[in-house]
DSSP file (Angstrom, degrees, kcal/mol; ACC not computed):
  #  RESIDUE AA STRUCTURE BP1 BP2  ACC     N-H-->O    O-->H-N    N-H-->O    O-->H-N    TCO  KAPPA ALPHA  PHI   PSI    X-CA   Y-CA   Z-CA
    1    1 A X              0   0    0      0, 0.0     2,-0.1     0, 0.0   105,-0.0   0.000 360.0 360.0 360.0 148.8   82.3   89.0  152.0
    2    2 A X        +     0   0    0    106,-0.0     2,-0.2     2,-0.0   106,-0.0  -0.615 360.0 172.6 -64.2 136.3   79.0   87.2  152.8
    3    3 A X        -     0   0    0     -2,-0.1   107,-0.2   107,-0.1     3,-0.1  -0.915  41.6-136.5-142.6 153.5   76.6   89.4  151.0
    4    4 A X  S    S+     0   0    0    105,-1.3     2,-0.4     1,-0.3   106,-0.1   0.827 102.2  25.8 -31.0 -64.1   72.5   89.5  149.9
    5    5 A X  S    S-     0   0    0    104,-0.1   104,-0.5   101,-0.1    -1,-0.3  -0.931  73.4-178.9-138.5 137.9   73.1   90.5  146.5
    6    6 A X  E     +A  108   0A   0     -2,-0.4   102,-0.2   102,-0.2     2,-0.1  -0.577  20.4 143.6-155.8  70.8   76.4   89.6  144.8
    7    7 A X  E     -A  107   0A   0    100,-0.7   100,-1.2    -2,-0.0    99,-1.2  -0.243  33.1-154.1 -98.9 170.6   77.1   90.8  140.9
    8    8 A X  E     +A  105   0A   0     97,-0.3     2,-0.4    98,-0.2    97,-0.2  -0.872  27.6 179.1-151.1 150.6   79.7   92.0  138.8
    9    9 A X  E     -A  104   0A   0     95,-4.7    95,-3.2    -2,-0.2     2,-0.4  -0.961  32.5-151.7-145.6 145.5   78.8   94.2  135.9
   10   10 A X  E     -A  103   0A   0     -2,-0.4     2,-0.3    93,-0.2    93,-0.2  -0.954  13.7-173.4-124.7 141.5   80.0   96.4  132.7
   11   11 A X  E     +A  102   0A   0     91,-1.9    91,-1.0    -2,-0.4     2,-0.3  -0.866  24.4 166.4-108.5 150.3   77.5   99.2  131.9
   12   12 A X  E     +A  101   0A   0     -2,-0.3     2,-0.3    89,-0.2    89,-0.1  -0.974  13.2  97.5-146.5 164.8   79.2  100.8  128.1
   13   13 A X  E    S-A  100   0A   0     87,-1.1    87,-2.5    -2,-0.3     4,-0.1  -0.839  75.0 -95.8 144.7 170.7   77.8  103.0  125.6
   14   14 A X  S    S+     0   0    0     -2,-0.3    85,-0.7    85,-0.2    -1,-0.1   0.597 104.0  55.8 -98.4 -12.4   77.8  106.4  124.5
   15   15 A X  S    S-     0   0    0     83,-0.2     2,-0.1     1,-0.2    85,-0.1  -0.331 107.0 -72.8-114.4-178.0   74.6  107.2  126.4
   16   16 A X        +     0   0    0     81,-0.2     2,-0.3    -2,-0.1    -1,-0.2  -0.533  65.2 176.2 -80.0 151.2   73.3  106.9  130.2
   17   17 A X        +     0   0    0     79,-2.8    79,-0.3    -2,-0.1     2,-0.3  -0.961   5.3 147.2-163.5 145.8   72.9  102.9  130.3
   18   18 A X        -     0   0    0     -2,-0.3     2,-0.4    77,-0.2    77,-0.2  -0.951  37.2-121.7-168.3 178.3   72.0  101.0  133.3
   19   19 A X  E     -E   94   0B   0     75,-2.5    75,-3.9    -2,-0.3     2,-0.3  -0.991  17.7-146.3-149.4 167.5   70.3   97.9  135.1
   20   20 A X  E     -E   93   0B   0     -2,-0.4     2,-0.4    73,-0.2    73,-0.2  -0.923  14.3-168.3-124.7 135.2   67.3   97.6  137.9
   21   21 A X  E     -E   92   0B   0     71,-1.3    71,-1.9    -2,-0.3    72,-0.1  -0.794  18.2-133.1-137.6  99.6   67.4   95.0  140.3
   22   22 A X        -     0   0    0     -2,-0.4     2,-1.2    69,-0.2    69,-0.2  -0.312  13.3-156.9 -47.9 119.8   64.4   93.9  142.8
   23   23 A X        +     0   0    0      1,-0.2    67,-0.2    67,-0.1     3,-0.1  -0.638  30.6 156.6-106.9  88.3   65.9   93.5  146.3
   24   24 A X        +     0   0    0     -2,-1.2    -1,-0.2     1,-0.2    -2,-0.1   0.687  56.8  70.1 -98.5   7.8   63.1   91.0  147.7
   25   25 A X  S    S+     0   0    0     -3,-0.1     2,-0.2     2,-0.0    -1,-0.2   0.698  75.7 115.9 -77.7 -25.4   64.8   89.4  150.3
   26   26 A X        -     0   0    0     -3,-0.1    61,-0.1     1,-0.1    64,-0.1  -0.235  53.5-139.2  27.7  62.5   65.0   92.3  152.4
   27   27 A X    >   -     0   0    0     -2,-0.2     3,-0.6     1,-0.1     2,-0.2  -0.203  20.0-107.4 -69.5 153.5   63.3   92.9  155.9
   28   28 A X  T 3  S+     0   0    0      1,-0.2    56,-0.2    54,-0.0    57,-0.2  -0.343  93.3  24.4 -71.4 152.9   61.6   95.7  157.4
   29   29 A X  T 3  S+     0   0    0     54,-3.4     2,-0.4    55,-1.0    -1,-0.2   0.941  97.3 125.9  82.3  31.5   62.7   97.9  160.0
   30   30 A X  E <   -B   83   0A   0     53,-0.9    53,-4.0    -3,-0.6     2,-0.5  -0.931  59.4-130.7-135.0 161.5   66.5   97.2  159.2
   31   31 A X  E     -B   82   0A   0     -2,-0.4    81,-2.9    81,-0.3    51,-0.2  -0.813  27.1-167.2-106.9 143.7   69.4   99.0  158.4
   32   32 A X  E     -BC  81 111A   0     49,-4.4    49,-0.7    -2,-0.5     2,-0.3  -0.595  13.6-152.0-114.8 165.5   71.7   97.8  154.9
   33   33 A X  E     -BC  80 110A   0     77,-1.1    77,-2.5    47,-0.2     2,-0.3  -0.926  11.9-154.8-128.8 115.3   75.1   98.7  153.8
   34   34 A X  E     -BC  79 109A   0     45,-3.9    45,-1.3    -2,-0.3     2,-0.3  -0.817  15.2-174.4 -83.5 148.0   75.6   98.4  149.7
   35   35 A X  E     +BC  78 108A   0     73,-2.4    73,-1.9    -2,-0.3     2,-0.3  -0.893   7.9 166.8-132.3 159.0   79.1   97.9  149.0
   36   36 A X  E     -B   77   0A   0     41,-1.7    41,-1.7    -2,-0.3     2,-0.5  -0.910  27.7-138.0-163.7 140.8   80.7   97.9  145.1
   37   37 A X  E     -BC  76 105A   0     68,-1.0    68,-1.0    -2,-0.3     2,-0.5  -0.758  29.5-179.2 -76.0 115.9   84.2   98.0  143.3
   38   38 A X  E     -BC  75 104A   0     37,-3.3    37,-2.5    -2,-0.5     2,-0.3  -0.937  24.6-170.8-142.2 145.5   84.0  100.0  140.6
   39   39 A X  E     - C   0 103A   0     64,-1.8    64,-2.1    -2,-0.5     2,-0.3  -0.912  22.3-159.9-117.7 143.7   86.9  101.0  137.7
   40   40 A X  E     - C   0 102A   0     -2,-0.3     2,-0.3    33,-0.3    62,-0.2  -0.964   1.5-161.1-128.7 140.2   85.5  104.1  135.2
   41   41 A X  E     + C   0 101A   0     60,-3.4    60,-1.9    -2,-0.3     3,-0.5  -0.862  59.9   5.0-118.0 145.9   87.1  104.6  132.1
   42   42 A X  S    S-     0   0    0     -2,-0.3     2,-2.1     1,-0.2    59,-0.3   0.362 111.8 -51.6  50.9 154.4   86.6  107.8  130.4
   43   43 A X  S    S+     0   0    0     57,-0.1    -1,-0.2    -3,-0.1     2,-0.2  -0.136  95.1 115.5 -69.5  61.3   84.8  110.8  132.0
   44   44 A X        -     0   0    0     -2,-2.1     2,-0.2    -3,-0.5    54,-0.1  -0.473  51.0-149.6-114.5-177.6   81.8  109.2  132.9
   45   45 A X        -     0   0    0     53,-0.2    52,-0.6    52,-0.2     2,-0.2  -0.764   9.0-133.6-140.4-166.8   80.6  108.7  136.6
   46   46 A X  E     -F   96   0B   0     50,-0.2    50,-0.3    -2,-0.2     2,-0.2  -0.580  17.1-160.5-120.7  60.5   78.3  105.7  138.3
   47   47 A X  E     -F   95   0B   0     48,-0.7    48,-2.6    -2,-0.2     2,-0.3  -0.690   9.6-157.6-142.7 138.3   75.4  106.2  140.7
   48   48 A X  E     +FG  94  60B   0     12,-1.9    12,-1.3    46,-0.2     2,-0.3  -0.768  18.2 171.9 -90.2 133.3   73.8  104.0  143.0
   49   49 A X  E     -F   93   0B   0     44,-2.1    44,-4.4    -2,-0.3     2,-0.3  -0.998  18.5-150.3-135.3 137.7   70.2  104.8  144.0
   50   50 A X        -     0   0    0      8,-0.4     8,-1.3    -2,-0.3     7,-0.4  -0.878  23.6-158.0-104.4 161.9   67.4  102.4  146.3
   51   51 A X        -     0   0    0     40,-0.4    40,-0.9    -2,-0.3     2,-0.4  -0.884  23.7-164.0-128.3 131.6   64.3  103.0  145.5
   52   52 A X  B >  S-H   55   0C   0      3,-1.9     3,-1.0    -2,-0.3    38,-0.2  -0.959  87.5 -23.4-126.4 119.0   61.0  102.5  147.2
   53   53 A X  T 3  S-     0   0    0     -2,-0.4    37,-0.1    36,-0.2    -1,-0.1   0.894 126.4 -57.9   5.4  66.9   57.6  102.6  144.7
   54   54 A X  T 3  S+     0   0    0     35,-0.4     2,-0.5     1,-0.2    -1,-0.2   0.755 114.7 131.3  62.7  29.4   60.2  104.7  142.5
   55   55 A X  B <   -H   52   0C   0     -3,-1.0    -3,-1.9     0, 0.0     2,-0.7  -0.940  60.4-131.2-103.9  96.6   60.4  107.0  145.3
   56   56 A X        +     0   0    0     -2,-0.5    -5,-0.3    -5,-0.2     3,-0.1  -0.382  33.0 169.5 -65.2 102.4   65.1  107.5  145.9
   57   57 A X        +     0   0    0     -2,-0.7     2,-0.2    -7,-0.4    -1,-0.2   0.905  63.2   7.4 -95.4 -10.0   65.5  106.9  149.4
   58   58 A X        +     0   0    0     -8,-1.3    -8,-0.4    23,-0.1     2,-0.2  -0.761  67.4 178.6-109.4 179.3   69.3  106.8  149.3
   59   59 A X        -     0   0    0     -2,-0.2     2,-0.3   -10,-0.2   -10,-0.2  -0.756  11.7-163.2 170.4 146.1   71.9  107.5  146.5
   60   60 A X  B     -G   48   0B   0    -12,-1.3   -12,-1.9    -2,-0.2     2,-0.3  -0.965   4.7-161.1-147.2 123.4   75.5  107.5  146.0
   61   61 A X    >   -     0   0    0     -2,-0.3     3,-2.0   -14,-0.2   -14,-0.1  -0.813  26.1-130.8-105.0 131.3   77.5  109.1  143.2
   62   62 A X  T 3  S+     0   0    0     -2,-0.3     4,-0.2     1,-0.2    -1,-0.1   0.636 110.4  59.4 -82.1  30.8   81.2  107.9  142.6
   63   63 A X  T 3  S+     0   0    0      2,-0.1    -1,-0.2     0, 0.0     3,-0.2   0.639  93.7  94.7 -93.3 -23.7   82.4  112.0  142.5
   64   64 A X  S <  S-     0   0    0     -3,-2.0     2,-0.5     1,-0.2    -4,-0.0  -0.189 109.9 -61.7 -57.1 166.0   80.9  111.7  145.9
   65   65 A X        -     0   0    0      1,-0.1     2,-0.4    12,-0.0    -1,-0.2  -0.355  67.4-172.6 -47.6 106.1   83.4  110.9  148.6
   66   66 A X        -     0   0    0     -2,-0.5     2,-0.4    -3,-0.2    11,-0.2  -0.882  23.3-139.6-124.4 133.4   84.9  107.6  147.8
   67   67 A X  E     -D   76   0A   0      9,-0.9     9,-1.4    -2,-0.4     2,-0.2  -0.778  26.1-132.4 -82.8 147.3   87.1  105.6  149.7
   68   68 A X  E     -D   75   0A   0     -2,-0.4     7,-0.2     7,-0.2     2,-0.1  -0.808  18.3-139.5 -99.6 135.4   90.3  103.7  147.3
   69   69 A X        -     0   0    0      5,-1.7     5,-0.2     2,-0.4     7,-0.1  -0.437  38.6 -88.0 -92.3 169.6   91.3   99.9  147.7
   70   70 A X  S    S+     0   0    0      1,-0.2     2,-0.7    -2,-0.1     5,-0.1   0.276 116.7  72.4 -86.4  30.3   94.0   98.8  147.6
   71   71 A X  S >  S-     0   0    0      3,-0.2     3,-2.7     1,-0.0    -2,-0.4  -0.948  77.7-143.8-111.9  62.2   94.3   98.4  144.1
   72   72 A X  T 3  S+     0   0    0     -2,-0.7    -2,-0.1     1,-0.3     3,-0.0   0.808  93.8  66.3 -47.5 -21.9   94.6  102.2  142.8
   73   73 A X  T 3  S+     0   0    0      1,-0.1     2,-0.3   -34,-0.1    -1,-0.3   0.815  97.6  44.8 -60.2 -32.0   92.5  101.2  139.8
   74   74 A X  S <  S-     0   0    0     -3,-2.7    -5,-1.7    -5,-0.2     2,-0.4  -0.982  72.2-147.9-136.1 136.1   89.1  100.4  141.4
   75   75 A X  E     -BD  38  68A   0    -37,-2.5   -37,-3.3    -2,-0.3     2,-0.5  -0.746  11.6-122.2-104.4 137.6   87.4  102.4  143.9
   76   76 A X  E     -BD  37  67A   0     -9,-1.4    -9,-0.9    -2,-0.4     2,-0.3  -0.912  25.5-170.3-100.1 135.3   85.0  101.4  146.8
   77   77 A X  E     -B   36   0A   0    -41,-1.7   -41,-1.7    -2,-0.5     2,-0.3  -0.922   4.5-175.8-130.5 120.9   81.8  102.7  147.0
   78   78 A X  E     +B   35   0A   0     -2,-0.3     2,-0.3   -43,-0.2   -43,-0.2  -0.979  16.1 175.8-144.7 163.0   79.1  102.6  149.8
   79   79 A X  E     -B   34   0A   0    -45,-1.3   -45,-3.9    -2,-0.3     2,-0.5  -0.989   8.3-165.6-127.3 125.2   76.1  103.3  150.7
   80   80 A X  E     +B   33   0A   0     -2,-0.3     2,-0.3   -47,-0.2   -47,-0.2  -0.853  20.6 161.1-106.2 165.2   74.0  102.5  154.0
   81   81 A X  E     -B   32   0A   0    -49,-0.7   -49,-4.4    -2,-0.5     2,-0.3  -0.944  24.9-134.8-161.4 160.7   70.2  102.9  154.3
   82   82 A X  E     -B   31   0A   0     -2,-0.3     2,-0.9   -51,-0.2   -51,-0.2  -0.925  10.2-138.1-130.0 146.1   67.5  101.8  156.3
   83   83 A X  E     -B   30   0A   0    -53,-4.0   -54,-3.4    -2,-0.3   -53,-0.9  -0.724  10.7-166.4-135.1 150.3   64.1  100.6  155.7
   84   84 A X        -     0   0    0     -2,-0.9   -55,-1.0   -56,-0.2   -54,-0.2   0.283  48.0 -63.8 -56.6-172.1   60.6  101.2  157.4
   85   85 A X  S    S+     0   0    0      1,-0.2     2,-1.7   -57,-0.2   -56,-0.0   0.948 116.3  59.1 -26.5 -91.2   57.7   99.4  157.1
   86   86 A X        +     0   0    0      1,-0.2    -1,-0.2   -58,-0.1    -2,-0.2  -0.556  62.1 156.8 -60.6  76.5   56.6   99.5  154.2
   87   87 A X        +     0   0    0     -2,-1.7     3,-0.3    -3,-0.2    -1,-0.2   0.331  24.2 120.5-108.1   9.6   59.3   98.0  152.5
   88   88 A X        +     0   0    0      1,-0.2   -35,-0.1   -36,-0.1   -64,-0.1  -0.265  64.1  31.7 -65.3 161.3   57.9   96.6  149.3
   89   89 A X  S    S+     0   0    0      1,-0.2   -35,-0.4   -37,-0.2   -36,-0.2   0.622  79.9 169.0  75.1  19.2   58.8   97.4  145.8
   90   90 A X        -     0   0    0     -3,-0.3   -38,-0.2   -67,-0.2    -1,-0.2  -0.299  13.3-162.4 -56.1 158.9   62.3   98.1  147.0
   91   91 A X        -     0   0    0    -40,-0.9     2,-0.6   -69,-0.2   -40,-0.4  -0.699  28.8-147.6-156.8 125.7   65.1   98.5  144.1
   92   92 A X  E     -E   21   0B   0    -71,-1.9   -71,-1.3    -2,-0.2     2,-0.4  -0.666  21.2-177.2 -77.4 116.5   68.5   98.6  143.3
   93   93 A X  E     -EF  20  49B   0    -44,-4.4   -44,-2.1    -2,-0.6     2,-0.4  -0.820   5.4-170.9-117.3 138.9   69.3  101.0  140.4
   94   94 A X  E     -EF  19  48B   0    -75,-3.9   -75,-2.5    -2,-0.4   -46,-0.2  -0.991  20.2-166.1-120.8 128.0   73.3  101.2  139.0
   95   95 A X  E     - F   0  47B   0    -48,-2.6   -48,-0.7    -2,-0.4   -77,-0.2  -0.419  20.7-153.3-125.4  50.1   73.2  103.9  136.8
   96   96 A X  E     - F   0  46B   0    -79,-0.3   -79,-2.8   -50,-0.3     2,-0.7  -0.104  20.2-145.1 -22.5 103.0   76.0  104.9  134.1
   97   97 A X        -     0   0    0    -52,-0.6   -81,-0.2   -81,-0.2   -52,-0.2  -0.613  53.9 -44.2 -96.4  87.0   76.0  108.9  133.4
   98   98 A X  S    S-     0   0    0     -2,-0.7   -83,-0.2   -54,-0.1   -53,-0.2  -0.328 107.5  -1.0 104.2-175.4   76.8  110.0  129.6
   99   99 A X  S    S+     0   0    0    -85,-0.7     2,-0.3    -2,-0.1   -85,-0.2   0.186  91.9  51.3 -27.0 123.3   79.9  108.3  127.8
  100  100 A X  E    S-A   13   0A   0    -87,-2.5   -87,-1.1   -85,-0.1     2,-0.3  -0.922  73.5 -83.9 141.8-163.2   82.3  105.6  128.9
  101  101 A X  E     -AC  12  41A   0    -60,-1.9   -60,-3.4    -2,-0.3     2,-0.3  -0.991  30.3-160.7-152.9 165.5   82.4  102.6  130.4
  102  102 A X  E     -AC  11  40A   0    -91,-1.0   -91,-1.9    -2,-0.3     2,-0.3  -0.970   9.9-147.5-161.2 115.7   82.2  101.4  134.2
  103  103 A X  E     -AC  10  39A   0    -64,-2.1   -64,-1.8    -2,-0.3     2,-0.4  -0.705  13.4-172.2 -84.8 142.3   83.1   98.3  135.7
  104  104 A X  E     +AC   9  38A   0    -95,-3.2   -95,-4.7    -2,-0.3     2,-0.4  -0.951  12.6 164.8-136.2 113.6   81.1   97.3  138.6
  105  105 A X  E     +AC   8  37A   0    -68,-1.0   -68,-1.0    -2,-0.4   -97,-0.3  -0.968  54.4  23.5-136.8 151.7   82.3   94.3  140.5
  106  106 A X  E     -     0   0A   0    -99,-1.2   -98,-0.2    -2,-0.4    -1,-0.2   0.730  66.1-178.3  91.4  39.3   81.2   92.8  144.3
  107  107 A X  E     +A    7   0A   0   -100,-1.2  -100,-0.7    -3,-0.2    -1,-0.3  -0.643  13.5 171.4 -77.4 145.9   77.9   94.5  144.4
  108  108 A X  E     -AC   6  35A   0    -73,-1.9   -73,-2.4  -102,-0.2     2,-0.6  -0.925  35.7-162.3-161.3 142.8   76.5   93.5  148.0
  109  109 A X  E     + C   0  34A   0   -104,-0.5  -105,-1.3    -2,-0.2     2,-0.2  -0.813  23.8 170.9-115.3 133.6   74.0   94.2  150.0
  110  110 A X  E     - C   0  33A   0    -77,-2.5   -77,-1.1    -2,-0.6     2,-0.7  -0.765  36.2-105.4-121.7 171.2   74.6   93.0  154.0
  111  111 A X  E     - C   0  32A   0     -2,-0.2   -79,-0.3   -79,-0.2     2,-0.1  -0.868  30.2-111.6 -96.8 119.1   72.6   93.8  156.9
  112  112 A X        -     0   0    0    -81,-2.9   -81,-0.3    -2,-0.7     2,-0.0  -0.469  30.9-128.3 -27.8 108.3   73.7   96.5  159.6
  113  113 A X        -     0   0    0     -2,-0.1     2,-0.7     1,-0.0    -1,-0.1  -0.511  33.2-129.5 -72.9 161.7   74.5   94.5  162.8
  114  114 A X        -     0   0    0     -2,-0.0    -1,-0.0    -3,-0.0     2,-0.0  -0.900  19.3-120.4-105.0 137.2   72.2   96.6  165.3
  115  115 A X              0   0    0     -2,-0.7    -1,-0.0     1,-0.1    -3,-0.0  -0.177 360.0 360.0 -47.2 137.8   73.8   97.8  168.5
  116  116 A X              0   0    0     -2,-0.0    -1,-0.1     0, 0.0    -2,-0.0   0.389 360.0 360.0-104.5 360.0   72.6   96.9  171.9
């Protein structure tokens, strides 16, 4: 899929472990979908959060309702949000909680077409 932002990722460790990503391509006044594959090993979990001057305005946890590809192994995860004006200082945060490890691979961020 055509995507903004386009990663693949291992967080591991015994501890919360994680990476931050500036989304400055971005526009205002539009609505996003992030989309991600992720496999967790061990009882850990994943969570996606944007961020606006360290402010969450969305978040997705993968205990949250998650849909399965077809590929019982890896789970799909999204999240949409929209952003206002003031849409600097935006960020994508992928967040590994306590012990394990979590593969993260397709991260992408696409634009909402808007309806007429």
């Amino acid at each position: 899929r055509f995507s903004i932002h386009g990663h693949s990722l291992i967080l591991t460790g015994n501890k919360d472990a994680g990476v931050v990503q500036q989304l400055l391509t971005l526009k205002a006044n539009r609505a996003y979908s992030l989309g991600a594959y992720i496999k967790i090993k061990e009882q850990t979990q994943i969570r996606f959060e944007i961020k606006q001057k360290g402010k969450v305005i969305a978040q997705v946890t993968s205990n949250d309702d998650i849909e399965y590809s077809n590929d019982s192994s890896w789970k799909f995860i999204n999240l949409d949000f929209e952003l206002g004006n003031n849409f600097k200082n935006t960020e994508l945060h992928c967040i590994k909680l306590g012990k394990g490890e979590v593969y993260i691979d397709n991260i992408g961020i696409i634009p909402i077409p808007e309806s007429k």
